[in-house]
mmCIF file as gemmi writes it, N, C-alpha and C atoms, coordinates in Angstrom:
data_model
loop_
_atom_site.group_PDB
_atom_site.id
_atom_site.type_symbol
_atom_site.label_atom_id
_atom_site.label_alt_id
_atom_site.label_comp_id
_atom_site.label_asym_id
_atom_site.label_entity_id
_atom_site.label_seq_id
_atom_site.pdbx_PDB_ins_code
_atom_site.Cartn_x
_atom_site.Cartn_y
_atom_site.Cartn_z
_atom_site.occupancy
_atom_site.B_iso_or_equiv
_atom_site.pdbx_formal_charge
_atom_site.auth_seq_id
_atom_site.auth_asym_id
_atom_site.pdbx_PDB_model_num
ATOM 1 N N . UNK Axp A 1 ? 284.85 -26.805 -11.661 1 0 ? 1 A 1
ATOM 2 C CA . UNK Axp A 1 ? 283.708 -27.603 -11.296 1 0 ? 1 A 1
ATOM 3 C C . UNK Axp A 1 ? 282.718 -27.57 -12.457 1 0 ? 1 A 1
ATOM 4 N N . UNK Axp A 2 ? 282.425 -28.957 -12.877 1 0 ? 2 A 1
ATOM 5 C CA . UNK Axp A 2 ? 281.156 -28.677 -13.221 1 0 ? 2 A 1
ATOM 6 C C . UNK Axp A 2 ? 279.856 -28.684 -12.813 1 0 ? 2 A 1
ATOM 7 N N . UNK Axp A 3 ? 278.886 -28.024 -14 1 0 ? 3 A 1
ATOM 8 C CA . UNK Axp A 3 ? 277.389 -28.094 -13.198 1 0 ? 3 A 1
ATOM 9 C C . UNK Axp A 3 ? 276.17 -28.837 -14.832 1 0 ? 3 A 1
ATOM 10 N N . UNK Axp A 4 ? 275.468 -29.249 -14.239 1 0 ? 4 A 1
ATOM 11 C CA . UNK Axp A 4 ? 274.349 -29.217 -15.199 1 0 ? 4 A 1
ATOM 12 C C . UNK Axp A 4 ? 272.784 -29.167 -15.007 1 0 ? 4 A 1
ATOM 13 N N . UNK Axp A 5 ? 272.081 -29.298 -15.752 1 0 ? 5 A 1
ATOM 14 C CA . UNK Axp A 5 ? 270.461 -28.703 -15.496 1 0 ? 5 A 1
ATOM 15 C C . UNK Axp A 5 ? 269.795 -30.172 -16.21 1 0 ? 5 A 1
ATOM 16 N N . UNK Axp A 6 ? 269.108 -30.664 -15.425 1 0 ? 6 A 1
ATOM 17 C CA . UNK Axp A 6 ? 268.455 -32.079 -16.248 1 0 ? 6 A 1
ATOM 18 C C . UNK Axp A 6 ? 267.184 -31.496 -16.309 1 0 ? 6 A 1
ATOM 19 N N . UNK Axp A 7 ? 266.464 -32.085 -17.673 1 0 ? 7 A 1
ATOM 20 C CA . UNK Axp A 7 ? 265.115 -31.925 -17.706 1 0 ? 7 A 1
ATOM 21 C C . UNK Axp A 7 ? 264.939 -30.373 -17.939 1 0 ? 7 A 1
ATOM 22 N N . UNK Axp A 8 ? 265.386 -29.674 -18.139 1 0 ? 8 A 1
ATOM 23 C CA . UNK Axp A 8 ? 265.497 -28.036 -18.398 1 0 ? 8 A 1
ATOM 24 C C . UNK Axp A 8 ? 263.865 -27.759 -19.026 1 0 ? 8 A 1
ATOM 25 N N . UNK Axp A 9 ? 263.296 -27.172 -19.083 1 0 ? 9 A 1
ATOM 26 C CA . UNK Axp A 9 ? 261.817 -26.986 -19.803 1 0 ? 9 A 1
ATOM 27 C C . UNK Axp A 9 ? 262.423 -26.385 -21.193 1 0 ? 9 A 1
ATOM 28 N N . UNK Axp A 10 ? 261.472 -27.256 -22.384 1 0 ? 10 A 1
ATOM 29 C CA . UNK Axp A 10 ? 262.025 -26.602 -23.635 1 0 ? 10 A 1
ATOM 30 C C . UNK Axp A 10 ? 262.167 -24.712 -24.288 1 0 ? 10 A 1
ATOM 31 N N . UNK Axp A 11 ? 260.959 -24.46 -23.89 1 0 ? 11 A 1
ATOM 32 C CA . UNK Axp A 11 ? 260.613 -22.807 -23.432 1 0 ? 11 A 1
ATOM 33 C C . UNK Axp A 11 ? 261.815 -22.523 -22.859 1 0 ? 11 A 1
ATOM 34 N N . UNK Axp A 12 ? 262.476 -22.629 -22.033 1 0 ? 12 A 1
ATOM 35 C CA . UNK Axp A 12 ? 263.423 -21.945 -21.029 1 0 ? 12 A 1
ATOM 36 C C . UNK Axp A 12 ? 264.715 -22.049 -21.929 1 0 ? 12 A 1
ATOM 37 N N . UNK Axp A 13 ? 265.394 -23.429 -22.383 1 0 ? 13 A 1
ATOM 38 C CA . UNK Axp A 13 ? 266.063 -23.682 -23.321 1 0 ? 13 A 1
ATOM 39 C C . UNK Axp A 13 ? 265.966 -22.576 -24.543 1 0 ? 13 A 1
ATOM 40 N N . UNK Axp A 14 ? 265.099 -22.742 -25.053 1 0 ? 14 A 1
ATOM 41 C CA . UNK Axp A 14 ? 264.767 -21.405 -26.329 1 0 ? 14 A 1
ATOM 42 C C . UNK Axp A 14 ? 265.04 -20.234 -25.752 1 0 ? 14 A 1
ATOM 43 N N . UNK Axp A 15 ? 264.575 -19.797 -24.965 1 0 ? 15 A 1
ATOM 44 C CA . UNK Axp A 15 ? 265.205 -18.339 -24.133 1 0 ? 15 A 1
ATOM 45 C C . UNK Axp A 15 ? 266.06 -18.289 -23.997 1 0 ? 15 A 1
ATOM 46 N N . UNK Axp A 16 ? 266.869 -18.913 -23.047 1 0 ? 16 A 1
ATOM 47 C CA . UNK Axp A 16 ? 268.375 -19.276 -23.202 1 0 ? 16 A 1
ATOM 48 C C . UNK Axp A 16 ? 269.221 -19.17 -24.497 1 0 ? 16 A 1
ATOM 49 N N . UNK Axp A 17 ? 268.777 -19.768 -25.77 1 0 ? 17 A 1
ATOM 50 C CA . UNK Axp A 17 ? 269.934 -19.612 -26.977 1 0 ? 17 A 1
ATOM 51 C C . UNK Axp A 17 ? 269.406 -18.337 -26.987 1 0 ? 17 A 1
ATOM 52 N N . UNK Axp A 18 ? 268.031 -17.482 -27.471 1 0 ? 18 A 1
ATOM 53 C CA . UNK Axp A 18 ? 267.883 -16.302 -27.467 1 0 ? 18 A 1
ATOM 54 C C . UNK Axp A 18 ? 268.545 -15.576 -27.075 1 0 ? 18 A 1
ATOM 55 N N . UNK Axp A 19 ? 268.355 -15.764 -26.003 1 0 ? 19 A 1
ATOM 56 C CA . UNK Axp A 19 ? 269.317 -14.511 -25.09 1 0 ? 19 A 1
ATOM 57 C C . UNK Axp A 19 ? 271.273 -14.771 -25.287 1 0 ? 19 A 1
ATOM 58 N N . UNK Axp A 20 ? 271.35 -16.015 -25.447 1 0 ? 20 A 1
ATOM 59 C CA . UNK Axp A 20 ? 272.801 -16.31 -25.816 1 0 ? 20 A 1
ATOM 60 C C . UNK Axp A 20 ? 273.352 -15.354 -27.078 1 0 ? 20 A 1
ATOM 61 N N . UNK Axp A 21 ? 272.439 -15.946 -27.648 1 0 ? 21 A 1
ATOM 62 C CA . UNK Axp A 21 ? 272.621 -15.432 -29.259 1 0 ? 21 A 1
ATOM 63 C C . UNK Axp A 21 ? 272.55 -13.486 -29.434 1 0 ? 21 A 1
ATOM 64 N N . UNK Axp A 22 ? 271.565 -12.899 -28.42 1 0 ? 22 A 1
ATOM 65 C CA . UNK Axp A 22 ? 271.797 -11.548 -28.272 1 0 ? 22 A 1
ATOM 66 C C . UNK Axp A 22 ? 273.167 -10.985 -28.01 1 0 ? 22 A 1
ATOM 67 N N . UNK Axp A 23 ? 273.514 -11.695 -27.067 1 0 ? 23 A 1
ATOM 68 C CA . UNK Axp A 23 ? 274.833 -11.091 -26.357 1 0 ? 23 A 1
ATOM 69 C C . UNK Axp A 23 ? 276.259 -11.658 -26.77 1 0 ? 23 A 1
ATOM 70 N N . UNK Axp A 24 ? 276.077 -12.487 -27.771 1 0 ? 24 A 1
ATOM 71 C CA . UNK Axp A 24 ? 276.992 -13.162 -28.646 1 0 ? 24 A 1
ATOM 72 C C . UNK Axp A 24 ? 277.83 -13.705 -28.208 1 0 ? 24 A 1
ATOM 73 N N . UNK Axp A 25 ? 277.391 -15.413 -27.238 1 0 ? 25 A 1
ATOM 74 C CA . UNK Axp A 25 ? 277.57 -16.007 -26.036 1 0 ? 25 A 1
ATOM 75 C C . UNK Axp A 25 ? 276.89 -17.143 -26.611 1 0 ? 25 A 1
ATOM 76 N N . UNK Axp A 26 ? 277.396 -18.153 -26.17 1 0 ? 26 A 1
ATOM 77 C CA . UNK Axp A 26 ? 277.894 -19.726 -26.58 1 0 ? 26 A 1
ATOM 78 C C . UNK Axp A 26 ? 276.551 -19.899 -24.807 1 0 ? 26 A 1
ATOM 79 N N . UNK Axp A 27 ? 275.483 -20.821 -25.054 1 0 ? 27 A 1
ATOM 80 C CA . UNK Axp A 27 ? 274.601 -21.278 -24.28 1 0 ? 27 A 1
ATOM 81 C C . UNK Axp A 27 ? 275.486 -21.229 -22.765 1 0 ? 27 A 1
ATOM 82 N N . UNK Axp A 28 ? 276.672 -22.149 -22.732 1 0 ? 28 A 1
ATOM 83 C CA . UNK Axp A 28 ? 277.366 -22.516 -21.739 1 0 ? 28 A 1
ATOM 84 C C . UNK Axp A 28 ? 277.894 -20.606 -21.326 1 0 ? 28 A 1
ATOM 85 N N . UNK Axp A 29 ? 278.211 -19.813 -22.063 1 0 ? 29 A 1
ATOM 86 C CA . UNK Axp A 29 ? 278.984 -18.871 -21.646 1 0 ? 29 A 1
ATOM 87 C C . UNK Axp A 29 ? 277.748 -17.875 -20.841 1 0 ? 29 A 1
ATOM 88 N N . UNK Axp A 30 ? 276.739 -17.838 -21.324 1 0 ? 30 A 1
ATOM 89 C CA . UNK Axp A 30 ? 275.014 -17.247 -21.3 1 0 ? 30 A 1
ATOM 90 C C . UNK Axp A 30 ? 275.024 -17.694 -19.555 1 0 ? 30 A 1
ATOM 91 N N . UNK Axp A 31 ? 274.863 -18.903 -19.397 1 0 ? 31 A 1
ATOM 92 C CA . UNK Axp A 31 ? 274.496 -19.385 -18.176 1 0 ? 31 A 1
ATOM 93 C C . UNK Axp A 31 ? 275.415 -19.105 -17.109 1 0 ? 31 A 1
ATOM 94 N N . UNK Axp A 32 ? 276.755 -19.04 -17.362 1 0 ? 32 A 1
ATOM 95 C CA . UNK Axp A 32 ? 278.047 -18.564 -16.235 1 0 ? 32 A 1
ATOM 96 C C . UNK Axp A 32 ? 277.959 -17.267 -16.147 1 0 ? 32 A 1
ATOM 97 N N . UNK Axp A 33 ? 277.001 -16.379 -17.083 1 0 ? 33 A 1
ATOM 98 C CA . UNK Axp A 33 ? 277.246 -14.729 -17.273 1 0 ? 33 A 1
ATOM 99 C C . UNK Axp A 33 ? 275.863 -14.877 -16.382 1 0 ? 33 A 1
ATOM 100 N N . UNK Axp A 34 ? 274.503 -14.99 -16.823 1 0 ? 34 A 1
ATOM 101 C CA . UNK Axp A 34 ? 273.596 -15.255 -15.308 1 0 ? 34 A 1
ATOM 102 C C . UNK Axp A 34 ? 273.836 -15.466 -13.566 1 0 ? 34 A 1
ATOM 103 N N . UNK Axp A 35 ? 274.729 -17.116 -13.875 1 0 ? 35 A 1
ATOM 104 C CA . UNK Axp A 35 ? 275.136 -17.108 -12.442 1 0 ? 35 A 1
ATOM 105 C C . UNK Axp A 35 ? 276.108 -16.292 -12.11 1 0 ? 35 A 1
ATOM 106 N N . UNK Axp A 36 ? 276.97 -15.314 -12.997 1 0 ? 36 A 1
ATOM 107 C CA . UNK Axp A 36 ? 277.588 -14.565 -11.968 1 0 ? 36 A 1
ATOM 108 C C . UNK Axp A 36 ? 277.09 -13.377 -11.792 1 0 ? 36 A 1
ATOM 109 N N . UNK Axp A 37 ? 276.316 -13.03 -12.11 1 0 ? 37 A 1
ATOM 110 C CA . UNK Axp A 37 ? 274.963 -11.659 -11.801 1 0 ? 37 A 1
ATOM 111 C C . UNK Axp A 37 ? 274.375 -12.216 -10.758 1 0 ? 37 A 1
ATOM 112 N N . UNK Axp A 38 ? 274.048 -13.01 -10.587 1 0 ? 38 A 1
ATOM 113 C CA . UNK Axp A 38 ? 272.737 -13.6 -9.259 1 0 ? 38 A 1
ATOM 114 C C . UNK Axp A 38 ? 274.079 -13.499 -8.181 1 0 ? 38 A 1
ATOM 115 N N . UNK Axp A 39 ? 274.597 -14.232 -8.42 1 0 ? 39 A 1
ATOM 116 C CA . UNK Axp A 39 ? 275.791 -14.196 -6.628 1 0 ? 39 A 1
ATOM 117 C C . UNK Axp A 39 ? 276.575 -12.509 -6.392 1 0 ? 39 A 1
ATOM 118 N N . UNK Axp A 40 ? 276.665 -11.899 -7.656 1 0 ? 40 A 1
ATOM 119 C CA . UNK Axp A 40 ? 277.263 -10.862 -6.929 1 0 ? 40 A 1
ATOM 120 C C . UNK Axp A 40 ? 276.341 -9.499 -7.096 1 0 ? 40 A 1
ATOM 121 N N . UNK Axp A 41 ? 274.844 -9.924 -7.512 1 0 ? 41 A 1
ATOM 122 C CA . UNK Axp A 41 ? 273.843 -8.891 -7.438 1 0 ? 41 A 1
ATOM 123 C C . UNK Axp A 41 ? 273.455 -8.725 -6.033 1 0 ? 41 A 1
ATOM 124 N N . UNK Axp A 42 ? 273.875 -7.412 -5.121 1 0 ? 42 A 1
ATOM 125 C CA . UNK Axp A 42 ? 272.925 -7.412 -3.513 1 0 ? 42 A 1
ATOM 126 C C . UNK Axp A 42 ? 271.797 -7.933 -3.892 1 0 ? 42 A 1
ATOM 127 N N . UNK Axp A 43 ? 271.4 -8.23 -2.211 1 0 ? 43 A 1
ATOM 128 C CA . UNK Axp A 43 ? 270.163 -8.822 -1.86 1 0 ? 43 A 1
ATOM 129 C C . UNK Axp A 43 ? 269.164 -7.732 -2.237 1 0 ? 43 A 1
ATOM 130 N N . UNK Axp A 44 ? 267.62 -8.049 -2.475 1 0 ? 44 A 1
ATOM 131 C CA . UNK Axp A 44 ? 266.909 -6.815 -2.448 1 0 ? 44 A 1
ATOM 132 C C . UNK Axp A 44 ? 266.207 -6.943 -1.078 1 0 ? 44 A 1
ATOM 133 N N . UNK Axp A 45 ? 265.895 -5.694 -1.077 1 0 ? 45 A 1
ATOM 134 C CA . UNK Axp A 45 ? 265.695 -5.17 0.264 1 0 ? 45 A 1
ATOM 135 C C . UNK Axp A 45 ? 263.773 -5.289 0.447 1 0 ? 45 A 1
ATOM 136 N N . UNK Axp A 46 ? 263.473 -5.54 1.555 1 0 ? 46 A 1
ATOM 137 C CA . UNK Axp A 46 ? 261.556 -5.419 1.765 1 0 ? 46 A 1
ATOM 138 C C . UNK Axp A 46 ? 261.165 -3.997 1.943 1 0 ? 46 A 1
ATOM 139 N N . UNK Axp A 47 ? 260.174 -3.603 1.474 1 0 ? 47 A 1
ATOM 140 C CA . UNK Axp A 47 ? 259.969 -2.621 1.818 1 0 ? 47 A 1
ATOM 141 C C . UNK Axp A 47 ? 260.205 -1.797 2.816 1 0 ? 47 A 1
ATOM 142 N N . UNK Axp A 48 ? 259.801 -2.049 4.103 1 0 ? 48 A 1
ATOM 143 C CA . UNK Axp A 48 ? 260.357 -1.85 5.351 1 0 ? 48 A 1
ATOM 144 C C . UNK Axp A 48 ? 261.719 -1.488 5.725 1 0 ? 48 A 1
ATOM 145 N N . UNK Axp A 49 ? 262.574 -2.647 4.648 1 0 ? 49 A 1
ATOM 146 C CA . UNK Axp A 49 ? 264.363 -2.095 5.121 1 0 ? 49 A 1
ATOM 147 C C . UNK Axp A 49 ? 264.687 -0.903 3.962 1 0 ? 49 A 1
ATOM 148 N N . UNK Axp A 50 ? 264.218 -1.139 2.699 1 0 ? 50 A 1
ATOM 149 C CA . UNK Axp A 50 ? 264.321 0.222 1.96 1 0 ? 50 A 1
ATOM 150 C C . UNK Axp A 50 ? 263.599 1.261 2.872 1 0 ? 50 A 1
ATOM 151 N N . UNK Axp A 51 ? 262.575 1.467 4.004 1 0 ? 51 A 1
ATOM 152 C CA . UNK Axp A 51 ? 262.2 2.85 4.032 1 0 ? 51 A 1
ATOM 153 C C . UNK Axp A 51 ? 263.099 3.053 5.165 1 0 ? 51 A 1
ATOM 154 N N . UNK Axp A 52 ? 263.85 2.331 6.074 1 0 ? 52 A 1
ATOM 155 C CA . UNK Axp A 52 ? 265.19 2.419 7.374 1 0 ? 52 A 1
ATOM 156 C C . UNK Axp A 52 ? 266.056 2.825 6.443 1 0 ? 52 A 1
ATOM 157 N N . UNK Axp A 53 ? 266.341 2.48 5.153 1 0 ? 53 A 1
ATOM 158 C CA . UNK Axp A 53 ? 267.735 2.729 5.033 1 0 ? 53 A 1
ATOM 159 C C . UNK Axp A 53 ? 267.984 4.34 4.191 1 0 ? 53 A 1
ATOM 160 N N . UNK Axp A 54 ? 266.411 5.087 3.477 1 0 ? 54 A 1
ATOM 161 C CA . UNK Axp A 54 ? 265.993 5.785 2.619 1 0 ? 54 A 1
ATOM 162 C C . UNK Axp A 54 ? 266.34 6.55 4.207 1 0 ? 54 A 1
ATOM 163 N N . UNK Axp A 55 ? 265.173 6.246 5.462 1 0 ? 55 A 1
ATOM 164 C CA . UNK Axp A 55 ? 265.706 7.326 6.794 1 0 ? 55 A 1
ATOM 165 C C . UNK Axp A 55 ? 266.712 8.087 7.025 1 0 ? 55 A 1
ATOM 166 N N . UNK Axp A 56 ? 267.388 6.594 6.839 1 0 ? 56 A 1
ATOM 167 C CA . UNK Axp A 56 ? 268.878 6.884 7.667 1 0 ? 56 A 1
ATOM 168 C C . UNK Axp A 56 ? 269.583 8.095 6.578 1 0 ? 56 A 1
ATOM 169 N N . UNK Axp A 57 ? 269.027 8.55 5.874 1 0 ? 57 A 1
ATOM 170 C CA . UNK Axp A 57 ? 269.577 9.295 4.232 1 0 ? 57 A 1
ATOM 171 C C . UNK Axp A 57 ? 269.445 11.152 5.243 1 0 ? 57 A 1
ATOM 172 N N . UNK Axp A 58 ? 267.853 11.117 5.763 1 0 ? 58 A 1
ATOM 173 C CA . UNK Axp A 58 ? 268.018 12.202 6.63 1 0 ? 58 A 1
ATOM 174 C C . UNK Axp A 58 ? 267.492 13.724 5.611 1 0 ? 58 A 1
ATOM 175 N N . UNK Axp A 59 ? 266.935 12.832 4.52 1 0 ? 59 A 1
ATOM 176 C CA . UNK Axp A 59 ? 266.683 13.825 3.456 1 0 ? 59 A 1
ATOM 177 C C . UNK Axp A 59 ? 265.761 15.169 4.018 1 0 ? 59 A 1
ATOM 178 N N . UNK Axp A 60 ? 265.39 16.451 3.091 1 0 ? 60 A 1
ATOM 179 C CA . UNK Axp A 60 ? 263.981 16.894 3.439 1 0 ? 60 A 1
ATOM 180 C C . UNK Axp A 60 ? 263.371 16.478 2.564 1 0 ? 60 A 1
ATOM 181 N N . UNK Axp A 61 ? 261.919 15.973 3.33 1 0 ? 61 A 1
ATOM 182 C CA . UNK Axp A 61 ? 260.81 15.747 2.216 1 0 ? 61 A 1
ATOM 183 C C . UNK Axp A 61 ? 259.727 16.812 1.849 1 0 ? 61 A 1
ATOM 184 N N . UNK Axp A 62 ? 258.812 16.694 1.045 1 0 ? 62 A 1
ATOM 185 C CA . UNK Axp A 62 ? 257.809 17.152 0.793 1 0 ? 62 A 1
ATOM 186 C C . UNK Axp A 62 ? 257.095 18.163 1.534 1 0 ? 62 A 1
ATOM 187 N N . UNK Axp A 63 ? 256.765 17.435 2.82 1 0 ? 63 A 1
ATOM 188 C CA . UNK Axp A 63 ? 255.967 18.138 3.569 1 0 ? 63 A 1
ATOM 189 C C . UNK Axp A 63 ? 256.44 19.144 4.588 1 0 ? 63 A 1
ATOM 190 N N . UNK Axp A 64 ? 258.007 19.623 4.463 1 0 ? 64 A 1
ATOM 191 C CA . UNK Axp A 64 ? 258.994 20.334 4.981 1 0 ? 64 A 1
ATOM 192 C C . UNK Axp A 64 ? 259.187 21.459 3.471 1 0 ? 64 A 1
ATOM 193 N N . UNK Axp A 65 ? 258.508 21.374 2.453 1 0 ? 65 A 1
ATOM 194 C CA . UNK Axp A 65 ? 259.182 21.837 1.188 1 0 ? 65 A 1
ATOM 195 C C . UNK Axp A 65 ? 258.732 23.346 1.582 1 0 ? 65 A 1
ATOM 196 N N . UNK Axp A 66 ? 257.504 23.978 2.478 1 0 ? 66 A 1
ATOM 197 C CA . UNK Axp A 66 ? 257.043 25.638 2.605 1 0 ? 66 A 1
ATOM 198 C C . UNK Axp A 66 ? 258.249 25.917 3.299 1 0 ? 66 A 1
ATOM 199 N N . UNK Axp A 67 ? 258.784 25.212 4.069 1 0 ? 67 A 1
ATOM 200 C CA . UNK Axp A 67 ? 260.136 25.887 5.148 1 0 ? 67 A 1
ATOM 201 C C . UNK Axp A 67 ? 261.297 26.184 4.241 1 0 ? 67 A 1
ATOM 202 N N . UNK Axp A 68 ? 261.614 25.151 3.44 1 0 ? 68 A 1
ATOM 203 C CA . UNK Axp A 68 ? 262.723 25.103 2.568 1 0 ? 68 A 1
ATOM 204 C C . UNK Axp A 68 ? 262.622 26.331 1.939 1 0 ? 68 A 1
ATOM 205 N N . UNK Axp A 69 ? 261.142 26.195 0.747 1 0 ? 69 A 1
ATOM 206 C CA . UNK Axp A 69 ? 261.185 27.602 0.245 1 0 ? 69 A 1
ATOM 207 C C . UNK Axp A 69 ? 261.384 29.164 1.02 1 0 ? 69 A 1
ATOM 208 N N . UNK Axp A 70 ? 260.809 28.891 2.189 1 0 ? 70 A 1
ATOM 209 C CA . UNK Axp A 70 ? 261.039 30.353 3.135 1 0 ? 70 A 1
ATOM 210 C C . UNK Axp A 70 ? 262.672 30.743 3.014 1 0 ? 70 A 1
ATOM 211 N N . UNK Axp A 71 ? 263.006 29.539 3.358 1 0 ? 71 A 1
ATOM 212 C CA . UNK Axp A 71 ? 264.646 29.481 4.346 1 0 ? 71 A 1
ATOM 213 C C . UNK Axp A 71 ? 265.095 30.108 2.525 1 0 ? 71 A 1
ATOM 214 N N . UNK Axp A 72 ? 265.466 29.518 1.801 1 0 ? 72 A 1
ATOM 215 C CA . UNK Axp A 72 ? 265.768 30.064 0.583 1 0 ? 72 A 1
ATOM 216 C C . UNK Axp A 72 ? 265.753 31.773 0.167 1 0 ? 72 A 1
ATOM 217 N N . UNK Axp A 73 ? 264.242 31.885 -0.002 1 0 ? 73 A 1
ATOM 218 C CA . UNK Axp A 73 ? 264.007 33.307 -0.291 1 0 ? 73 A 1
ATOM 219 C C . UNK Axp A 73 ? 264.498 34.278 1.407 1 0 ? 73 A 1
ATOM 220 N N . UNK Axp A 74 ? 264.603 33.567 1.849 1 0 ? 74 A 1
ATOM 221 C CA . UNK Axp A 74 ? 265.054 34.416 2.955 1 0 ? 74 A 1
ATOM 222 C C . UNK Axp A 74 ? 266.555 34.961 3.144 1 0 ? 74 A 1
ATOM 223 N N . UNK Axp A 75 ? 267.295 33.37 2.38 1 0 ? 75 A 1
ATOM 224 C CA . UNK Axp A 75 ? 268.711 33.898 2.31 1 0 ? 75 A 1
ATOM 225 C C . UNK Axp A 75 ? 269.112 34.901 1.152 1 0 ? 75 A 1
ATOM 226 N N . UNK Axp A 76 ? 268.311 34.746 0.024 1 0 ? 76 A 1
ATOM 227 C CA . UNK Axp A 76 ? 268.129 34.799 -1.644 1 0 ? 76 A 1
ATOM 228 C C . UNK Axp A 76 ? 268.246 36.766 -1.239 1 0 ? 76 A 1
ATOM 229 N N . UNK Axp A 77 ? 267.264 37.352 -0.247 1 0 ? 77 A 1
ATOM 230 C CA . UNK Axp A 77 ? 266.537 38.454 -0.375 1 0 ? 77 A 1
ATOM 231 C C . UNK Axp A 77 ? 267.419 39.303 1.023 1 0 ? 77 A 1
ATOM 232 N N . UNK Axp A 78 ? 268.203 38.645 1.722 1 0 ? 78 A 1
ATOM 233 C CA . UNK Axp A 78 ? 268.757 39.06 2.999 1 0 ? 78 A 1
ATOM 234 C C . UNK Axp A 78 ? 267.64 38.859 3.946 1 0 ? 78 A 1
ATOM 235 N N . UNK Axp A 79 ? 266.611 38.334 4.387 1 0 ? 79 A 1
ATOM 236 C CA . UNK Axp A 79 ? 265.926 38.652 5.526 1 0 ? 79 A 1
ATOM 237 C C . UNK Axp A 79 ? 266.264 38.123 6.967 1 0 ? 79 A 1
């Protein structure tokens, strides 16, 4: 299939060979290496579903860290 971009902004064009020319990629090869990063990059997540999914992790945090240290020196020392 093909695709094309009409009217492209000249700025964007210049970025484009730029960045072509970094990665030592032909304009056309630049733009198929983009679109296939965007379709197979996951979705990003809202804040909200990053802090459900960080939950669901079950970590200890911070404000559990005096217990941690106890539980430690406790095993560390036999108590």
């Amino acid at each position: 299939m093909n695709l094309s971009i009409k009217n492209a902004p000249d700025h964007l064009v210049d970025l484009l060979k730029a960045r072509a020319e970094r990665n030592h990629r032909s304009m056309q090869g630049e733009m198929l290496a983009i679109l296939e990063e965007a379709v197979h990059t996951p979705r990003r997540l809202t804040p909200l579903q990053l802090l459900a999914e960080v939950e669901k992790l079950d970590f200890e945090t911070p404000s559990q860290s005096a217990a941690i240290v106890r539980k430690m020196r406790d095993e560390r020392y036999g108590r």
